[in-house]
C-alpha positions, 0 to 999 in steps of 0.5 A: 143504417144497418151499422147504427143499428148493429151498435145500439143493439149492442148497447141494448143488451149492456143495459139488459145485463146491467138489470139483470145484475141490480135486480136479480135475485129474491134472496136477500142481499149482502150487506156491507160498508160502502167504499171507504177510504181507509179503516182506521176510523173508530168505527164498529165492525160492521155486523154479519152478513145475512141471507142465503147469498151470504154463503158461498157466493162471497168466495165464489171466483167471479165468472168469465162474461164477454161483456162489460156493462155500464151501471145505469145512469140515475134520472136527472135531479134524483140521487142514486139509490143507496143499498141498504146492505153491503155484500160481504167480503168474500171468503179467502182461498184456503190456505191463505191468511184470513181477511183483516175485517175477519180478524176484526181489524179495519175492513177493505178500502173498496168492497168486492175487491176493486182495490190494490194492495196500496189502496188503488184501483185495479185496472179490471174488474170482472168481465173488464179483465176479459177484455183486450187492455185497449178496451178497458175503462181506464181508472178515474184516480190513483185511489179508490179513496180519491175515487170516492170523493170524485164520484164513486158509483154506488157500491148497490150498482156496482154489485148489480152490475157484477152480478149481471156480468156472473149472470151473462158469463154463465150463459155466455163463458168459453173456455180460455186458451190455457184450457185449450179453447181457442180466442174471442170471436164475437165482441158485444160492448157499448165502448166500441164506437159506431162503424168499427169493425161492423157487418151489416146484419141484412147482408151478412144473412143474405150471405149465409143464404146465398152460401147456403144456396150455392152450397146446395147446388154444389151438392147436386151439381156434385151427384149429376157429375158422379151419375154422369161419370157411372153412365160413362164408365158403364158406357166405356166399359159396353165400348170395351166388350165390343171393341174385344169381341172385334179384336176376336173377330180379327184375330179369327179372320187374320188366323184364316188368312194366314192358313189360306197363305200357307195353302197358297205358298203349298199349291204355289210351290207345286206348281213351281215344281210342275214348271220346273220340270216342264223342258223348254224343248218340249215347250217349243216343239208345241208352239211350232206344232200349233203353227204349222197346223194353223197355217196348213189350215189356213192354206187349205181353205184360202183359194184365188177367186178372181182367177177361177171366177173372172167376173166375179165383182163384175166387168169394171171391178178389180178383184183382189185375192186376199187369204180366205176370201177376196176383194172388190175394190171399189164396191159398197156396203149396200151392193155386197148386202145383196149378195155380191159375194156369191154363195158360201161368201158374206161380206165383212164389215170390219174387212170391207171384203168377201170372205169365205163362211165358216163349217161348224166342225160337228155341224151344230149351227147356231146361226148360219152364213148370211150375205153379211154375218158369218156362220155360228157354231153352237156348242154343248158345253157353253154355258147359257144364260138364257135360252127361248123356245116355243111351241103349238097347242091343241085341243084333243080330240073327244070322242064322247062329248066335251065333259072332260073339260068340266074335269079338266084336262091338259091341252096338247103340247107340239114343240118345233125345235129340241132344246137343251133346258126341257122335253115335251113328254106325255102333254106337258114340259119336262125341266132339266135344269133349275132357273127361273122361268117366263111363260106367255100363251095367247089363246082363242076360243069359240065357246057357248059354256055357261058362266065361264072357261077357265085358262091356266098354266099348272106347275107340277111340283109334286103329286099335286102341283099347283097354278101358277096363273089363270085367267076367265073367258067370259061365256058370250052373248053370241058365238064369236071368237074371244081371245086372252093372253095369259103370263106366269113367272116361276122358278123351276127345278130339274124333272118338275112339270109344265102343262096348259090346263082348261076347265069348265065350273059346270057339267053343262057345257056344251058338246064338243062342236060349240068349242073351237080353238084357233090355231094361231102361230106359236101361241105358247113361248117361254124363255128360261134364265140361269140362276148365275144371271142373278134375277130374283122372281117373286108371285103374290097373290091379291086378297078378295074384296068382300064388298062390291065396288068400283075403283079398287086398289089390290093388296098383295100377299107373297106365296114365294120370292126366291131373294126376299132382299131384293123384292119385298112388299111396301108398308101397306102391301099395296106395292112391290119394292125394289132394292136395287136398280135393273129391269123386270118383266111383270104380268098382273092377273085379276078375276072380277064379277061385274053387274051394270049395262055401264059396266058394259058400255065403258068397260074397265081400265087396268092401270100401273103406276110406277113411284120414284122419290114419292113421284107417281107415273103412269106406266101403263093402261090397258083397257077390257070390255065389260061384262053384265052378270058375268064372270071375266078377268083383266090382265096387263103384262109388261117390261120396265126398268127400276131404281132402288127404292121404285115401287109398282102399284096396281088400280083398276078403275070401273065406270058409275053405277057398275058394280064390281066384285073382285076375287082372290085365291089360291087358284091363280086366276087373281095372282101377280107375278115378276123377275128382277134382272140385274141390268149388266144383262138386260134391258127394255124399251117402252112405245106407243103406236104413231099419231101419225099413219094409224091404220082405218078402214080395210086394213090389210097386213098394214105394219103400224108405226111406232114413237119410243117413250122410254129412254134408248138403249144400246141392245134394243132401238127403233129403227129412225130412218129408211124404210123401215123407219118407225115401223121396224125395233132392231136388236144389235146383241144376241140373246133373247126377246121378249115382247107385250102389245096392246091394242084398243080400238074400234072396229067390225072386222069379223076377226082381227088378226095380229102378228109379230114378223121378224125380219132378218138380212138374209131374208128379205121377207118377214117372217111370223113368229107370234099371232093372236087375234080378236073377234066381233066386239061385243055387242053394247061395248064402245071399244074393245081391246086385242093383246100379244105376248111372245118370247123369242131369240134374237141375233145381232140385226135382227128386226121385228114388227107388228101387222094388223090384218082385218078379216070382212070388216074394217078398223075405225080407230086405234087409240094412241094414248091410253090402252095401247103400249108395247113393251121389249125385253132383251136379255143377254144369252 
């Protein structure tokens, strides 16, 4: 138990001390008389003390010591050892009167001064009257004499023990409470009986680590807090700085307002003064003017029509005279759609009457009367936000061969109307106002030239300018008509230029016989957008491929972006991003040089893909007949609306054993352009041709029959029944169009035209606006593939369709899933 064992270590160190003091020393003993009862014997005085402890030690005052030892107990059956010597008396302080035996009288009655004056005990001794009066051995007699006869120790242990004590009390002394020491903390004794006032030794050192540890951790939970305290006084003291730089920031801004506040209250009270100045008369004189002018006008263009014409709404019809126009109760829509009304009349919807068309005061027309639209009147200072035209192209004529095009040169240009936003001037436009602009060609050409023509559309910026696009005709195997479509997207700036360039990479081309242009409707269209739409156009152009191959992703570079926060590159350059929702109309140019019968039998699939919340969608394929040991070029142009985020993506796909090399440079021919349009102003629909009714064998002037795939739209619809139904898309706003189709098919027409007709009320026939054609199919190629781009302007009820016309041959079949599409545009004018 850790008690006892406390207790018997104590007991221990007793007897320790008690050795110490009987043995320790070499010096010689003092030797003196044992403890006697009296001194009045007649004995002789005892002889001097000897040794060298016999000097000073003998007046030495005894030594603290916190223990009292108890004299070792002699074995059983022995008799304690006598000391030869008794200790000599000790030497008396100075001043005081000598000690009797010094004076030869009776010595002390008890060596070591043990005894009182009357011959008693003391009640300590030595380290005993350290100890608390309860702790003391209490005395055996009244006497020391008493004592004696009792059983006194033996004075040589008594002088042991008093010596172990001085000993101990050396090592062991402290100063007392009268030298301003503080009390007795730790008590060693035998006397104390077992379990009192005892701590076990395991725990109390177990408690001084755990104090020790927890001490320790005290400490480092101390530095972690003050670290912890700096980093948020750091952190306070960042939070403060910027919390004063707002503070600045609003004081400067609430300073700006208040001086706009003051020049509001200024202009405020100007025009509070212009008012007050202005008289009520005058005011009123105005209003009354303003009126009797209206209403004279209003006199003079409403006439009775049912009595100047009788039979104007017919025998069984009432007519009703109404101000400006009448009314023939009882007729329908559809019967005034015919043009009931007469001439200079259209009938009005909202009215349900005939009324008188409007004359344009300056004799601008925007759009003039039909049977059930009113007149509009154009005027020059309206600011537009879109505008179209269109124009002819061709080939001028050389007198001295056809080496001019192995330099180059520019193909005529012949608008049909004048327009606001450019002029036609020596072969090429001329912008009069910046904005972002679109352009679609469709170009056909007969050529024999070695390796290629090249077709592209030339910006003249400055002295040198630069294309903006450009795509390769391939040189045939034999003479027939090729076609292309070729589309840019640019921003324009007053007095930079336009022109269609041609070129060949050779001086070997032909003479001018072997190049024929087909003079198709309008091949050249563009519409211009006004900066206040708020679209954004973007051109990049794609890198080479230094290997052939066939599959091939492109990776784009930007040349120039007019918002690069609206548009930008993906992380891998292989998309282009967009940041916020509308529509865009993109055309994607790529020139190839290819080698493999395969190549020419399967041809090549340009496809775009559309990504939205990490989904890929197909959006487009267009198809292109392939070459062998030639130079070509694959185009896909079209219009789609975007969210946030939505990415578009490229991969062109070619067959086995066809080996492609891709190029890519600054010369336009591999180049992608676009413009984003917020869509407040825009929309776009997307269709496919009809499973249903396609067209084969001797096609003639045949409207194919459209199936909307994309959602519908307010602006733009397909026409769902009546005659016209599937075949007709119908435009319910004003403003202008823009259209992409592509078709692939098999056939053996000898031309197969393709034409876009538009359809209005007040003529009943349709109207060419657009035309591109396709010639023989090459020979080898199992499908080939015809394409048709315009821009046009379009007015409420305006209709359009597309028409395929086989020239001596006949159509085989159309596909209506991959490689056939349509795609509208509209923007708001």
């Amino acid at each position: 138990m850790p008690g006892r064992r406390l207790w018997w270590a104590r007991c221990w160190l007793g007897v320790c001390l008690s050795l110490l003091g009987a043995g320790g020393g070499s010096a010689e003993p003092c030797r003196g008389p044992p403890c006697g009862g009296g001194g009045g014997g007649g004995e002789a005085p005892p002889p001097p003390c000897r040794g060298a402890r016999c000097g000073g030690r003998a007046g030495r005052p005894a030594r603290s010591f916190l223990h009292t030892a108890t004299p070792l107990r002699p074995p059983q059956g022995k008799a304690p050892p006598v000391a030869p010597h008794a200790a000599p008396p000790p030497r008396p302080p100075a001043g005081s009167a000598p000690h009797p035996a010094a004076r030869g009288g009776a010595p002390e009655a008890c060596p070591g001064g043990g005894c009182a004056a009357n011959g008693t005990r003391r009640d300590c001794q030595g380290l005993e009257c350290r100890l608390p009066p309860r702790l003391r051995p209490r005395p055996r007699g009244p006497g020391c004499a008493a004592a004696a006869a009792e059983g006194c120790p033996e004075p040589a242990l008594l002088r042991a023990a008093e010596r172990a004590a001085q000993f101990a009390g050396d090592d062991f002394a402290y100063a007392g409470p009268e030298l301003g020491g503080g009390a007795l903390g730790v008590q060693l004794t035998c006397d104390v009986k077992p379990g009192e006032n005892e701590v076990p030794s395991e725990d109390a050192l177990i408690l001084q680590l755990h104090l020790a540890k927890g001490h320790e951790k005290f400490t480092e939970m101390l530095k972690s807090q003050q670290q912890i305290i700096v980093d948020l006084q750091q952190k306070l003291a960042e939070q403060q700085h910027v919390l004063v730089s707002q503070q600045r920031e609003i004081l400067e801004q609430q300073r700006k307002m208040y001086e706009q506040m003051d020049l509001i209250k200024v202009q405020y009270g100007m025009l509070f003064d212009t008012v007050k100045q202005m008289s009520f008369q005058s005011l009123q004189e105005d209003i009354q003017n303003y009126f009797e002018s209206h209403l004279q006008g209003l006199q003079n263009q409403d006439r009775d029509e049912c009595t100047e014409s009788p039979s104007i709404c017919g025998e069984r019809i009432k007519c009703l005279n109404t101000p400006g126009g009448f009314r023939c109760l009882g007729i329908a829509e559809k019967d005034a759609a015919l043009g009931l009304c007469g001439d200079e009349y259209f009938f009005n919807k909202e009215m349900q009457e005939c009324q008188a068309c409007l004359k344009c005061e300056d004799g601008m027309v925007a759009m003039p009367c039909s049977t059930v639209s009113d007149t509009v009147c154009s005027t020059t200072t309206e600011n537009k936000l879109s505008e179209s035209w269109a124009a002819n192209i061709i080939l001028p004529s050389v007198k001295s061969g056809i080496s001019q095009v192995y330099s180059g040169l520019n193909l005529k240009i012949k608008g049909k109307l004048p327009c606001e936003i450019l002029s036609v001037e020596d072969n090429r436009l001329v912008f009069r106002q910046h904005g972002l602009l679109w352009t679609d060609l469709n170009f056909a050409v007969k050529h024999n030239c070695r390796n290629f023509l090249q077709l592209s559309l030339k910006l003249n910026g400055s002295e040198e300018g630069y294309e903006l696009s450009g795509v390769r005709i391939e040189q045939p195997e034999g003479k027939y008509f090729q076609s292309t479509s070729l589309s840019s997207a640019a921003e324009v700036e007053p007095s930079q230029t336009l022109s269609v360039y041609l070129r060949s990479p050779n001086q070997f081309c032909n003479q001018s016989k072997d190049l024929n242009i087909y003079d198709l409707n309008t091949p050249l269209s563009l519409f211009w957008l006004s900066h206040d739409t708020g679209a954004v156009a973007l051109s990049a152009q794609m890198s080479t491929a230094m290997h052939y191959q066939t599959n091939y992703r492109p990776t784009f570079k930007i040349i120039s972006v007019s918002d690069p926060y609206m548009l930008s590159l993906s992380h891998d350059g292989r998309a282009i991003k967009f940041t916020e929702t509308g529509v865009v109309k993109f055309v994607f140019h790529q020139a190839l040089y290819s080698m493999g019968h395969t190549c020419v039998r399967e041809g090549f699939s340009l496809i775009s893909y559309i990504s939205r919340n990490g989904t890929n969608r197909e959006l487009m394929n267009v198809f292109k007949s392939g070459v062998n040991y030639r130079d070509t070029s694959i185009s896909a142009s079209g219009a789609t609306k975007v969210g946030a985020g939505d990415l578009i993506s490229f991969e062109i796909l070619s067959p086995a054993q066809c080996n492609v090399r891709y190029f890519g440079d600054s010369s336009g021919i591999s180049i992608f352009s676009l413009i984003w349009i917020p869509s407040a102003v825009s929309s776009a629909i997307s269709a496919t041709v009809s499973v249903t009714g396609l067209p084969t064998g001797a096609v003639r002037n045949k409207l194919l029959d459209f199936t909307q795939v994309s959602s519908h739209e307010k602006q733009i619809q397909l026409v769902s029944s009546g005659q016209l139904a599937q075949k007709y898309f119908i435009f319910t706003e004003k403003g202008v169009a823009s259209l992409a189709f592509n078709l692939k098919l098999i056939h053996s027409c000898n031309v197969l035209k393709m034409t876009l007709n538009q359809l209005t009320m007040d003529h009943m026939q349709p109207t060419a606006i657009a035309q591109q054609i396709g010639g023989q199919m090459p020979e080898g190629s199992i499908w080939t593939s015809v394409s048709l781009r315009a821009s046009f302007e379009v007015y409420n009820g305006t209709l359009i369709a597309v028409s395929l016309d086989c020239v001596r041959g006949r159509i085989n079949q159309i596909t209506h899933e991959h490689g056939t599409s349509i795609s509208i545009l509209w923007i708001s004018s």
